[in-house]
C-alpha positions, 0 to 999 in steps of 0.5 A: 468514512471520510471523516474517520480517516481524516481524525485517525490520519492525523493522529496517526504516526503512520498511514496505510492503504491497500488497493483502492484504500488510495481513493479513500486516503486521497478523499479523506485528505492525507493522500493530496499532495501525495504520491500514492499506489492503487490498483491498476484499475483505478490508477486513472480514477485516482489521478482524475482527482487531482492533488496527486501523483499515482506511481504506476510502476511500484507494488508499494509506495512510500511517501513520508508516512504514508505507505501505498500499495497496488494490489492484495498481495503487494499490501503484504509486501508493503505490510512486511515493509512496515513491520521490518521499519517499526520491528526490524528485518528479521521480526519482518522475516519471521512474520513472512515465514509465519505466512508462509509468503513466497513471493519466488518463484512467480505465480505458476498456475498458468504454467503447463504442467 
């Protein structure tokens, strides 16, 4: 798997990963140097291995090309980021609408109803 990462990274105008896809990017070498997302969890795994700066305070992190994201839902928010850079803001608008992703209001199952 590493391998893979490695040969497709470097012919890749960009790279992207989701949750502990920063583990794998890290391992597989584009990720060292890098600063990088991951999934609370594994932030401390993540920093453990050296070579890296795991940003603890962001959903998504962009780092040249690069792009590094917390969590599932934050993969979309990156995703949409990416979209909006490669096709523009409004075909990023359109995709969110298709997925009807509403990232407001917050999350209100825990709220009493």
């Amino acid at each position: 798997m590493k391998g893979w990462i490695a040969k497709t990274a470097a012919q890749a105008t960009w790279i992207s990963s989701v949750c502990t896809g920063a583990l794998l990017v890290h391992a597989a070498g584009p990720g060292r140097g890098r600063r990088l997302a991951t999934h609370w969890a594994f932030e401390d795994t993540l920093e453990a291995r050296g070579e890296v700066t795991v940003v603890r305070d962001a959903r998504y992190v962009v780092d040249g090309n690069l792009v590094s994201s917390q969590g599932v839902s934050a993969g979309i928010d990156s995703a949409l980021w990416l979209i909006g850079r490669l096709h523009g803001r409004e075909h990023a608008r359109a995709v969110r609408r298709r997925l009807q992703y509403d990232p407001a209001p917050p999350y209100l199952a825990d709220e009493p109803g």
